[in-house]
MARSETOR-540858 format. One record per residue: x, y, z of N, C-alpha, C in turn; residue in three letters. Coordinates in steps of 0.2 Angstrom, whole numbers, plus 5000, padded with zeros to 4 digits. Layout:
BEGIN
XYZXYZXYZAla ...
END
This chain:
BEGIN
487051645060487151725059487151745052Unk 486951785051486751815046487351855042Unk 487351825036488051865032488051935033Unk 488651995033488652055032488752075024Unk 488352105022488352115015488552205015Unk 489152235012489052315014488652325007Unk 488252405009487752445006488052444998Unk 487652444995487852434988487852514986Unk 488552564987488952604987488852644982Unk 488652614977488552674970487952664967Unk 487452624969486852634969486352674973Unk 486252744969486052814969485352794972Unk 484852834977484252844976483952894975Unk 484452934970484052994969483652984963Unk 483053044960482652994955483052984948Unk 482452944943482852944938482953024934Unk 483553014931483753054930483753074919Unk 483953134919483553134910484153124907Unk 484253114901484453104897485153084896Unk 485053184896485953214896486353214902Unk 485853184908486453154915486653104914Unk 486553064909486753004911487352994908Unk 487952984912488752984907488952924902Unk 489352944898489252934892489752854894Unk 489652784890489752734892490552734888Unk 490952694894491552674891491752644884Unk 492252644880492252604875492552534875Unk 492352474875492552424875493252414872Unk 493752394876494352394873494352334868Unk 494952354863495152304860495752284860Unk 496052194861496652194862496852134858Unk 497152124852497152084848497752004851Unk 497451944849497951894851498551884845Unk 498951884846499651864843499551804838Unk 499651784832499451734829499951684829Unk 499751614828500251564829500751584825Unk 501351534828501851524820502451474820Unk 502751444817502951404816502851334820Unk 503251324826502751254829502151254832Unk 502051304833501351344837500851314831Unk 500951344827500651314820500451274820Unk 501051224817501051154818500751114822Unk 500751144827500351084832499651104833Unk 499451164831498651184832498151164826Unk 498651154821498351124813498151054813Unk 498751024816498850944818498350944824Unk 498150974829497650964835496950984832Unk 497051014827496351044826495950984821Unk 496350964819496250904812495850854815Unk 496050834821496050784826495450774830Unk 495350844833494750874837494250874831Unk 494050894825493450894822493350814818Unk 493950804819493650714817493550664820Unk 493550684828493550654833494050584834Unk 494450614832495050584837495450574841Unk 495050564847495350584853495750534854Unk 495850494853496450454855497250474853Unk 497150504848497550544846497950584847Unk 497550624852497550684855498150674861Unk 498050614863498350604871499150604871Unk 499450584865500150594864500250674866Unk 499850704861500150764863499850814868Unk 499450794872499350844876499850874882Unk 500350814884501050864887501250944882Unk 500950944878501450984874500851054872Unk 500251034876499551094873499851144880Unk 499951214875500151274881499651304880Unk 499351344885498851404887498851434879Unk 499551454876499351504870498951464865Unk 499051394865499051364858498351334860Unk 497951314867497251304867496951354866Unk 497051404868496851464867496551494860Unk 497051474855496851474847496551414847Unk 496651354848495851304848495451304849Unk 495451344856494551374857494251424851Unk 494751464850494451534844494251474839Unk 494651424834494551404831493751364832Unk 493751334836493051274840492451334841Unk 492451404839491751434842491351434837Unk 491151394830490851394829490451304829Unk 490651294834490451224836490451214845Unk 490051244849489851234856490051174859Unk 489551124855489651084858490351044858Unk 490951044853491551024854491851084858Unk 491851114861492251154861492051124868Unk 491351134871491451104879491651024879Unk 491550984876491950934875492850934878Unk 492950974873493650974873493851014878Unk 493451064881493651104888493751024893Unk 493150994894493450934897493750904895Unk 494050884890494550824889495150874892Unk 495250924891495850984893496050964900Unk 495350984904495350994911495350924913Unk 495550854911495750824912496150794912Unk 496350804907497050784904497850824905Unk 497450904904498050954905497551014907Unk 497651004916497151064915497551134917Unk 498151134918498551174917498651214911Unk 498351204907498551204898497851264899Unk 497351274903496851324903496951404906Unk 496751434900496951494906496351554904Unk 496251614909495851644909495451674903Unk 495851674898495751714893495351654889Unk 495551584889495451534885494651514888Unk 494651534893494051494896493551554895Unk 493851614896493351664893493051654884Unk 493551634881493151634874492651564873Unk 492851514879492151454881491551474883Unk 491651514888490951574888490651614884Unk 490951644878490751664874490351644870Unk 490851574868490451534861489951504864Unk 489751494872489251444873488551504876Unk 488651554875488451634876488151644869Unk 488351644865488151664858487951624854Unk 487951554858487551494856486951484860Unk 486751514864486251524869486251444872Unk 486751434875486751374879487151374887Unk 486551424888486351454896486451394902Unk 486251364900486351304905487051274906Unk 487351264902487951254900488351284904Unk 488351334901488751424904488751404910Unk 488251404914488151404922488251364926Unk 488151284920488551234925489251254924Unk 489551274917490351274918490451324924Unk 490251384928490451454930490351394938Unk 489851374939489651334945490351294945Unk 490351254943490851184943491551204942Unk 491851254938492651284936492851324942Unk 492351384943492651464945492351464954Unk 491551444953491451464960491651434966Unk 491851364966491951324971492651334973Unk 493051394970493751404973493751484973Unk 494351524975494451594974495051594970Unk 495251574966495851564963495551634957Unk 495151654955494951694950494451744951Unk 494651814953494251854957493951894951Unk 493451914953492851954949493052004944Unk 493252034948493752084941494152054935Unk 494751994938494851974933494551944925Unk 493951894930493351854925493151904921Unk 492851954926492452014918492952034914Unk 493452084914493752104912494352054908Unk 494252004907494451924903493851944897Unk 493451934900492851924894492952014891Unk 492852074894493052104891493452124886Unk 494052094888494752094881494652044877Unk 494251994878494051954874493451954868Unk 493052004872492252014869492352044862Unk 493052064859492952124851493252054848Unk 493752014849493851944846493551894843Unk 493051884850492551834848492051854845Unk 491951914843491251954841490651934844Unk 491051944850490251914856489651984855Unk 489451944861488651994864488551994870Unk 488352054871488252074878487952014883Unk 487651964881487351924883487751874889Unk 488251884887488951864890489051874898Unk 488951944901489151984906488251984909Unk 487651984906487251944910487351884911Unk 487551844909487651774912488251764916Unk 488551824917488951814922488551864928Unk 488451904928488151914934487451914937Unk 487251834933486651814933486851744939Unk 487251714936487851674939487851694947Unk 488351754948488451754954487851784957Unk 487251804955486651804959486251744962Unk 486151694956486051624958486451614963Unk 487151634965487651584969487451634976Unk 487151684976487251714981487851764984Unk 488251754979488851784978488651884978Unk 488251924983488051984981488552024979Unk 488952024985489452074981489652074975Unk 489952014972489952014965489652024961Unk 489052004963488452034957488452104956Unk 488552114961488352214961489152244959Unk 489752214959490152254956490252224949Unk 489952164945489852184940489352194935Unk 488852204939488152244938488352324936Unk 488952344941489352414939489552424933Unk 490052384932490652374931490052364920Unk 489552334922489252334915488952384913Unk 488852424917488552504916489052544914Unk 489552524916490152564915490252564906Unk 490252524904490252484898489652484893Unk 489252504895488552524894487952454891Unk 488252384896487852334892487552354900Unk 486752314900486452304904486252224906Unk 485852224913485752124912484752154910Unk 484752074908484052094906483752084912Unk 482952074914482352064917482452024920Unk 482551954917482651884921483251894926Unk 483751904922484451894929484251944935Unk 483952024933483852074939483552054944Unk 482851994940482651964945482451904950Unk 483451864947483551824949483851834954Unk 484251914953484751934960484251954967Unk 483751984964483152014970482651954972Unk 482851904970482451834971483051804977Unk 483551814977484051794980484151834984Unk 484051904985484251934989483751924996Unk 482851924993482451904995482451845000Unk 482851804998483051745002482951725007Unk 483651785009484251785015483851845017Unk 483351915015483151945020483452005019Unk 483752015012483952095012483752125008Unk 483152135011482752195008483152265006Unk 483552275010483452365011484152355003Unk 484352325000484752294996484252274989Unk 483652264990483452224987482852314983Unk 482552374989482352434987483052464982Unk 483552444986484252494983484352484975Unk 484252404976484352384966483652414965Unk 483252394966482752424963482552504958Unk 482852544963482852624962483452634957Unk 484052604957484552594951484252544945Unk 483852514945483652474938483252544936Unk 482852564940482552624935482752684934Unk 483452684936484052744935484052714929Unk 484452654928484652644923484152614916Unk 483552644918483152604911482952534912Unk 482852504917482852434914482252414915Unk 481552394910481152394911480752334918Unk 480552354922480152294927479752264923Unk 479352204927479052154925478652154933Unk 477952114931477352114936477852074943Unk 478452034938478951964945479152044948Unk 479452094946479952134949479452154954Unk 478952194953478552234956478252194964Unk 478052134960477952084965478652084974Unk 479052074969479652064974479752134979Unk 479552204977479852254979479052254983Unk 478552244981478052254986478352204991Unk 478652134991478652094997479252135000Unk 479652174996480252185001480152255005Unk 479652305003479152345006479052325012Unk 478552265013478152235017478552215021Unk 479152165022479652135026479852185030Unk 479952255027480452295030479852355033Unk 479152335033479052385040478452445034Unk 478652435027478452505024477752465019Unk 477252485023476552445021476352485017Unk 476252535020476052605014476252605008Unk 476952605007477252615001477252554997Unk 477052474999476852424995476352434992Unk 475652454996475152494993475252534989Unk 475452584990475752644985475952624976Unk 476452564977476452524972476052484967Unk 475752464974475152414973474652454965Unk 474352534968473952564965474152574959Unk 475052584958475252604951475352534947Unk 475252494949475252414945475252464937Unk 474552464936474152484931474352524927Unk 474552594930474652634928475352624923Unk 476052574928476452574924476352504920Unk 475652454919475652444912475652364913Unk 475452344921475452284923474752264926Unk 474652214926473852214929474052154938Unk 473952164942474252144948473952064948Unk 474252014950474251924950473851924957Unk 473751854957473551814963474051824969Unk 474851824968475351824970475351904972Unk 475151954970475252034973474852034977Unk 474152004976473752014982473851964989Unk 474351904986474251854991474851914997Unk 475451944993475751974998475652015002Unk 475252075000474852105003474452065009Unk 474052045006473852005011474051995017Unk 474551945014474951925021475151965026Unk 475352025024475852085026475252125031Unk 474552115028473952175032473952095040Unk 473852045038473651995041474152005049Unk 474751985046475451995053475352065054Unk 474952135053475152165055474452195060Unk 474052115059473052125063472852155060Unk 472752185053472352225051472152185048Unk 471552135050471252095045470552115041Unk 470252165043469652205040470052215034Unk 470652255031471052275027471052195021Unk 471452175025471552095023470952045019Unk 470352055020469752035019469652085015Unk 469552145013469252195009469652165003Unk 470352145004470752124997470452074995Unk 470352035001470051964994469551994991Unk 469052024993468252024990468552094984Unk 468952104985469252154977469652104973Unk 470152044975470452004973469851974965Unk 469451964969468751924967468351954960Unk 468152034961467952084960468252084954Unk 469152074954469452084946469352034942Unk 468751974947468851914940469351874944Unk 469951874949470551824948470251774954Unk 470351734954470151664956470751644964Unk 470551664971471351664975471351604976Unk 471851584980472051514978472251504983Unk 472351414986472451404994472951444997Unk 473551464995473651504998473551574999Unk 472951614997472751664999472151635006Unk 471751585004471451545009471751555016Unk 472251515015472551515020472851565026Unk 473051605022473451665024472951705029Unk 472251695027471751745031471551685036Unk 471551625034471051585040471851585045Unk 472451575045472951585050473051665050Unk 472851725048472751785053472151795057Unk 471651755054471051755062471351695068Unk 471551645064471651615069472151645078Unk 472651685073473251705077472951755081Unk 472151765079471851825084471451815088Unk 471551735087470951685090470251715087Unk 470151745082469251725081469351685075Unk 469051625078468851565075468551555071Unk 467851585074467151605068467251625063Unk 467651675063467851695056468451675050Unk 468851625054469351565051468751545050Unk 468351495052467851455047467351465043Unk 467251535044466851575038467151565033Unk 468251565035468351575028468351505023Unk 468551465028468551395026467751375023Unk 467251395025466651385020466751425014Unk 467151475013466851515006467551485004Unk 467951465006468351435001468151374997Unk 467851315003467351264999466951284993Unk 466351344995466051354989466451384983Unk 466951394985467451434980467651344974Unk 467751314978467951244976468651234976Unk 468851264981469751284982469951224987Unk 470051194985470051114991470451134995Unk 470251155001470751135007471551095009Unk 472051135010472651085011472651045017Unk 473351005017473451015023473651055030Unk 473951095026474151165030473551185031Unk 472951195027472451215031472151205037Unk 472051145035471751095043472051105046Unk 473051095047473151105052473351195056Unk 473151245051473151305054472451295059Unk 471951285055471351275061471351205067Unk 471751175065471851135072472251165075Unk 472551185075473151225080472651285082Unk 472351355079471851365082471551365087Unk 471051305085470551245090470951235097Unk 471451205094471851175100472151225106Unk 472251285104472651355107472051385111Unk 471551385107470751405113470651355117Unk 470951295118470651235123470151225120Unk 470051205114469451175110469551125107Unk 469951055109470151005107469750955103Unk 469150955108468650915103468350935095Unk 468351005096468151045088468851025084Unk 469451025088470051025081470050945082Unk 469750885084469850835082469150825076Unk 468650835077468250855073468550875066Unk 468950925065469350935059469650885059Unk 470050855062470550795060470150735056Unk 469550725059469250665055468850685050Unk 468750745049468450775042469050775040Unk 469750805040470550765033470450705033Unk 470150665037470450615035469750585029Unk 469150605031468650585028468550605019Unk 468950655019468950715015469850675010Unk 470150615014470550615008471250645009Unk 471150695013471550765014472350715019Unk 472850745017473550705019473450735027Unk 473550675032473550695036474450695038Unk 475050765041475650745041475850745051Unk 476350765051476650755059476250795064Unk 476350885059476050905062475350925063Unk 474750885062474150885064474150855070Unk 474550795068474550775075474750785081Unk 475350825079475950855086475250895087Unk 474850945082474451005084473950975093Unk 473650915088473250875092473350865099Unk 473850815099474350805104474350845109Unk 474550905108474850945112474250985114Unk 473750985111472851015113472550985118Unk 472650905117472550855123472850855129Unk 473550885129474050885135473550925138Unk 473750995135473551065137472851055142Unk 472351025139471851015143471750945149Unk 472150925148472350855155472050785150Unk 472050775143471650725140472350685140Unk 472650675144473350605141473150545139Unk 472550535139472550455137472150465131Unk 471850545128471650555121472350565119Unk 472750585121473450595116473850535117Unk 473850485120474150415122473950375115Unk 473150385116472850355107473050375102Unk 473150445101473650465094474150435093Unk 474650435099475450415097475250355094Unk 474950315100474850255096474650245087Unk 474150265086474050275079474450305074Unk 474650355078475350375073475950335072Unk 475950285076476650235077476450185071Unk 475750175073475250125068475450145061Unk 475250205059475650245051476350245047Unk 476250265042476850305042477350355043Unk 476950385049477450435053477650415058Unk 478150465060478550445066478450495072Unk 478450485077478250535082479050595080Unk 479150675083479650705082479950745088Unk 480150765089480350815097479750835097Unk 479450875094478850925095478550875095Unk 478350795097477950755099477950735106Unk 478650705109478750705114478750755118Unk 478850835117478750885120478050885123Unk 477750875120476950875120476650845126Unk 476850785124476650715130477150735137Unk 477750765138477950785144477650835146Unk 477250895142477050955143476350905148Unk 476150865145475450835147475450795154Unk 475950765153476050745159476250775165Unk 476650825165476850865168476150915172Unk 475650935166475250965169474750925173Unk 474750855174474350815179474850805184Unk 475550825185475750795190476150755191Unk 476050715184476350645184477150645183Unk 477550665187478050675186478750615182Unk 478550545186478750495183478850475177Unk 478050475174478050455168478050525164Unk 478250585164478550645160479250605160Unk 479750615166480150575166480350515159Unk 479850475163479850415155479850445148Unk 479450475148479450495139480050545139Unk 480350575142480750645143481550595141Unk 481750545146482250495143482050455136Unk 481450445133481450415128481350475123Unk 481450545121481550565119482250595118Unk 482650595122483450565121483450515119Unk 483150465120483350415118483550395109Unk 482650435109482650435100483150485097Unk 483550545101483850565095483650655094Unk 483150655100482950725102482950745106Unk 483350805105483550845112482950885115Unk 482750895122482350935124482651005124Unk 481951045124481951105124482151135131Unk 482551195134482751225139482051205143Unk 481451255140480551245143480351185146Unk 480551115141480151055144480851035149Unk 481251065150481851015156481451065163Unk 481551155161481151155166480551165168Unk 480051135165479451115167479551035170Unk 479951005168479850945172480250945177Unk 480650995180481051015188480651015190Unk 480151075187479751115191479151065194Unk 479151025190478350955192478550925198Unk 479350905195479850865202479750905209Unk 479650965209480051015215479251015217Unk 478751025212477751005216477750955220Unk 477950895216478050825221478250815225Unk 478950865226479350855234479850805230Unk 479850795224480350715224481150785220Unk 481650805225481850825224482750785220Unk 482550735224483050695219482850685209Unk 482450695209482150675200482450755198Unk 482350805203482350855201483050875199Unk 483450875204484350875204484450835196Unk 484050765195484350725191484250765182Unk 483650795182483650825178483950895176Unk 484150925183484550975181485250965181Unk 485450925183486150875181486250885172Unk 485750855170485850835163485650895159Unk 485450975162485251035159486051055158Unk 486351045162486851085164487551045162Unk 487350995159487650945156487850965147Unk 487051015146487151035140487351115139Unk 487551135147487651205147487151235145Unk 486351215146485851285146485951305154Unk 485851365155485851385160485051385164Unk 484751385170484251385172484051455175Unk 483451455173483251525177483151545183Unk 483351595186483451625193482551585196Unk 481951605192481451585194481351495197Unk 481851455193481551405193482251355198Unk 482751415199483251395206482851405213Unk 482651475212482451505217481851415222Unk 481451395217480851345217481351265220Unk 481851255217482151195219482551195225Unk 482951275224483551285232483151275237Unk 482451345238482051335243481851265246Unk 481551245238481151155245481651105245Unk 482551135244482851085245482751085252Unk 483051145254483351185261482551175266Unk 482051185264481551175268481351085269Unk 481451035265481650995265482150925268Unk 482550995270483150975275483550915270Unk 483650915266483950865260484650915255Unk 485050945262485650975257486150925256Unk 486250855255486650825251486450835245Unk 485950855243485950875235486150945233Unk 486050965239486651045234487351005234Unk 487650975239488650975238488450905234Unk 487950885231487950835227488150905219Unk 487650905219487750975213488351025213Unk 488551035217489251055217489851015216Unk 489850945219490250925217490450875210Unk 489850865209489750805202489750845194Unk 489450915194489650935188490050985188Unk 490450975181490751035177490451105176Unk 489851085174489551175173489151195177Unk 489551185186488851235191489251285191Unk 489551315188489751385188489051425186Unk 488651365182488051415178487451405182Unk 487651395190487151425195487651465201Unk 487151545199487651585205487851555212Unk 488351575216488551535220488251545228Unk 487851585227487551605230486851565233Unk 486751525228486251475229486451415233Unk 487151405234487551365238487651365245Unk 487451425247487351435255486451445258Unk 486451385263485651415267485451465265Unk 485651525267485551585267485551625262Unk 485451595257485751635250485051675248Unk 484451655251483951725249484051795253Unk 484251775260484751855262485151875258Unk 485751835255486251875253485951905248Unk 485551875244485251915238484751955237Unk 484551965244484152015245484752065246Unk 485152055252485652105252486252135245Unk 486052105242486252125235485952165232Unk 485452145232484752195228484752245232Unk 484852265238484652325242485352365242Unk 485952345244486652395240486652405232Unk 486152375229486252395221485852445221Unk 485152445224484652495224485152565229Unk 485452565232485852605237486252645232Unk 486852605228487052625222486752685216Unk 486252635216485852665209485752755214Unk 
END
C-alpha cells in the first residue's frame, strides 16, 4: 500500500508573484549561551587540553562527570576542527551519551556544514536522528536556529537538513522545513530541490512533485535541465502529455538545451500512449540536434512496436540502431523475443536467441522464460524441455515464471500428469503458483475427466485461500455430478478449512437451478 502523504498546504499555484508580494523574511533569532564558570570551567579547560592532544585515555576518568552544558562548550570550542569534533561526538555517544543534547549536536552540524563535510552530516542525521522519533522536526530546525548566530554558521546548514529528510523519504518533513526556511528567508539550492523530486518521483507522487515545482519558481529558485527533466516525467506519469510538450518547447527559451534523457521521456510517454508516429518523429529530431540516442531510446521504441505487435517496424529499429553502432542489450533481445513469441513466431525469436549468443550479448532468465513460454504457447514441449535442460546446464536457474511456462505448455497438450509433475516441483523449489496456472491445471484435469487430480489441486488452492472462480466451479461441479463421482464434493466439504470460499450452493445437485433462481429473483428485484 501506498504511503498517504497530505497535500503540501502552503504551496501556492498561483503564478510567480513580483516583488513587493513577497513577505518580508523573519529575522533569525539570537540567543546567547551562558558562559562557563567556576568548575564548569575547570573541567572544560582540563577536557579541552586532553581532546586537542589526543588523550583519550584520559578522558575516561571523567566522563561520568561531562554534562550537556559543559559538552556543549567543547563542541563550540572543537568547531574549528571537524574532524575532532566528530571524533569526539563518538567517543561521547559512547561513553556518555547522555551528556548529548540538542543544542550540542546542533553545533556538530554546523561545524561539519561549514566545513563542507556533507557526507559526514548525512551519515551523522541518518545514524543519530532518523532511525528514532525521540527528536521531532521542529525541534532539530529550530535547535540549529538558536544556534546558527553562535556558531556564525551558513545557510548551508538547513539545506542539508532538508536535503537529509528528502533522501530519507521523510516528505512531510522536508516540506515543513522547506517552509519553515522561507520563513527565514534561506532557501535549499538546485541539488537538494532536486534530490526531494527525485524522491518524490520514486514512490509515484507526481502531483506533489508539479506542487513543489510551481513553489520553487514562486520562490526564485533557479531549475536546471535535472529539474525540468523530472517535471516533464511527472507531466507524463500523471496523464498531462501536452504540457510535458509545452515544457518540452520552452527548454530553450529558459536557457537549457534538452539531453538524451528529455527525449528518452517523452518518448516513452508517446510510446505507452500508441502514438508511435509521434514517438519516431522524436528520434529523427533527437538525431537532427546532433544528440546521439542511446540504447535506451532504442529500446523504448522497439518495445512500443512490439506492444503493438508490428514487428517489422521493431526491427527496422533494431537495424538503424546497428548502423547507428548502438550495440544491442540484453533487454533488447529480449523485448524482441518476447514480441516474436507473443505473435506465435517462436522460430524467428529463437533466431534472435542465437544471434545473443553469437553476438556475445548476456543471455539472462528471462530470454529464456520468454522462449520457454513461446514453445509452450505453440505445443513445441520438447523445444522447451531442450531449454530447461541447457539452462540447468548454465548458470542460471529456472524461476516461477519458468515453471509456469512448462505447466502452461503442458496443460495446452492435455498432458495433465506431467503439468502436474512440474506444478509440485515448483513448490517443491520454493515457488508458489500463480491463481492462473492452478486454474488452468483444474481445468486440463476436469478435459480429462480425471476429476480426482482436479479436487487435489483445488485442495491445495484453497489451502492458500485464493478463491476460485465461479467459471472454473461451474466446469468441475458439473463433470463432477455428471460423472456421478459426488464423494468428491463431501470430500471437499469435509477435509478443508477454507470451502467457505466456495459458495454453498455448489454443494447441492441442483445448484445450477438454485442459481438460476437467484439470478431471476434478483432480476425480479432490480
Amino acid at each position: 500500500m501506498k504511503p498517504r502523504f497530505p497535500p503540501i498546504r502552503h504551496l501556492s499555484t498561483s503564478p510567480s508573484p513580483t516583488a513587493s508580494s513577497i513577505p518580508a523574511s523573519l529575522p533569525v533569532p539570537h540567543r546567547t549561551i551562558p558562559p562557563p564558570r567556576g568548575q564548569d570551567l575547570d573541567f572544560i579547560t582540563v577536557f579541552h587540553s586532553h581532546l586537542i592532544n589526543s588523550g583519550w585515555p584520559q578522558l575516561l576518568p571523567l566522563a561520568p562527570s561531562l554534562t550537556p552544558f559543559r559538552l556543549l562548550h567543547l563542541f563550540l570550542l572543537l568547531r574549528p576542527d571537524p574532524t575532532l569534533s566528530l571524533s569526539f561526538y563518538n567517543w561521547a555517544h559512547l561513553h556518555h551519551p547522555s551528556s548529548i543534547s540538542l543544542p550540542a549536536f546542533s553545533v556538530l552540524l554546523h561545524t561539519l556544514s561549514q566545513s563542507h563535510r556533507l557526507k559526514s552530516a548525512h551519515s551523522l542525521l541518518s545514524s543519530s536522528l532518523f532511525p528514532t522519533s525521540a527528536i521531532s522536526r521542529f525541534d532539530l530546525f529550530h535547535s540549529l536556529l538558536h544556534t546558527y548566530r553562535v556558531c556564525c554558521a551558513t545557510p548551508q546548514v538547513f539545506d542539508l537538513l532538508f536535503s537529509a529528510y528528502a533522501r530519507q523519504k521523510k516528505f512531510r518533513a522536508a516540506t515543513d522545513v522547506f517552509l519553515w526556511m522561507k520563513d527565514y528567508g534561506f532557501l535549499p539550492n538546485i541539488r537538494s530541490c532536486n534530490a526531494f523530486l527525485s524522491s518524490l518521483l520514486s514512490i509515484g507522487r507526481t502531483d506533489i512533485v508539479l506542487s513543489f515545482y510551481k513553489e520553487m519558481r514562486r520562490a526564485r529558485i533557479s531549475a536546471n535541465v535535472y529539474t525540468l527533466n523530472m517535471v516533464m516525467s511527472a507531466y507524463c506519469n500523471s496523464g498531462k502529455l501536452e504540457k510535458a510538450m509545452d515544457l518540452f518547447g520552452k527548454m530553450e527559451t529558459l536557457g537549457f538545451s534538452p539531453t538524451v534523457v528529455s527525449f528518452n521521456i517523452l518518448i516513452d510517454a508517446h510510446c505507452k500512449n500508441g502514438q508511435l508516429s509521434t514517438a519516431a518523429r522524436l528520434l529523427k529530431s533527437m538525431k537532427g540536434k546532433g544528440m546521439d540516442p542511446s540504447v535506451v531510446t532504442y529500446n523504448t521504441l522497439i518495445n512500443g512496436f512490439c506492444s503493438e505487435g508490428r514487428l517489422h517496424e521493431a526491427n527496422k529499429i533494431l537495424n538503424e540502431m546497428n548502423v547507428s553502432m548502438v550495440t544491442p542489450s540484453t533487454v533488447t533481445y529480449n523485448i524482441l523475443i518476447s514480441g516474436y513469441c507473443k505473435a506465435n513466431n517462436s522460430e524467428m525469436a529463437f533466431r534472435l536467441f542465437e544471434e545473443m549468443v553469437e553476438k556475445g550479448v548476456e543471455v539472462d532468465i528471462v530470454t529464456y522464460n520468454s522462449l520457454i513460454l513461446g514453445f509452450c504457447n505453440e505445443g513445441k514441449t520438447k523445444k522447451a524441455a531442450y531449454l530447461v535442460k541447457e539452462l540447468n546446464s548454465g548458470n542460471l536457474k529456472p524461476n516461477g515464471s519458468t515453471y509456469a511456462a512448462l505447466v502452461f505448455g503442458q496443460c495446452q497438450r492435455k498432458n495433465s500428469e506431467r503439468a502436474y509433475q512440474i506444478f509440485k516441483a515448483m513448490k517443491k523449489n520454493g515457488f508458489e503458483p500463480r491463481v492462473e496456472i492452478s486454474e488452468i491445471l483444474i481445468s486440463t484435469f476436469c478435459k480429462n475427466g480425471d476429476y480426482e487430480g482436479a479436487v487435489e489441486v483445488l485442495n491445495e488452492m484453497l489451502e492458500r485461500c485464493f478463491a476460485p472462480s465461479n467459471a472454473l466451479l461451474d466446469e468441475l461441479f458439473e463433470g463432477i455430478y455428471e460423472a456421478r463421482k459426488t464423494h468428491l464434493v463431501e470430500k471437499l466439504r469435509s477435509e478443508i478449512s477454507n470451502v467457505r470460499l466456495i459458495p454453498e450452493t455448489y454443494f447441492h445437485k441442483d445448484y445450477r437451478k438454485a442459481d438460476q433462481g437467484n439470478r431471476c429473483e434478483g432480476q425480479i428485484i432490480s
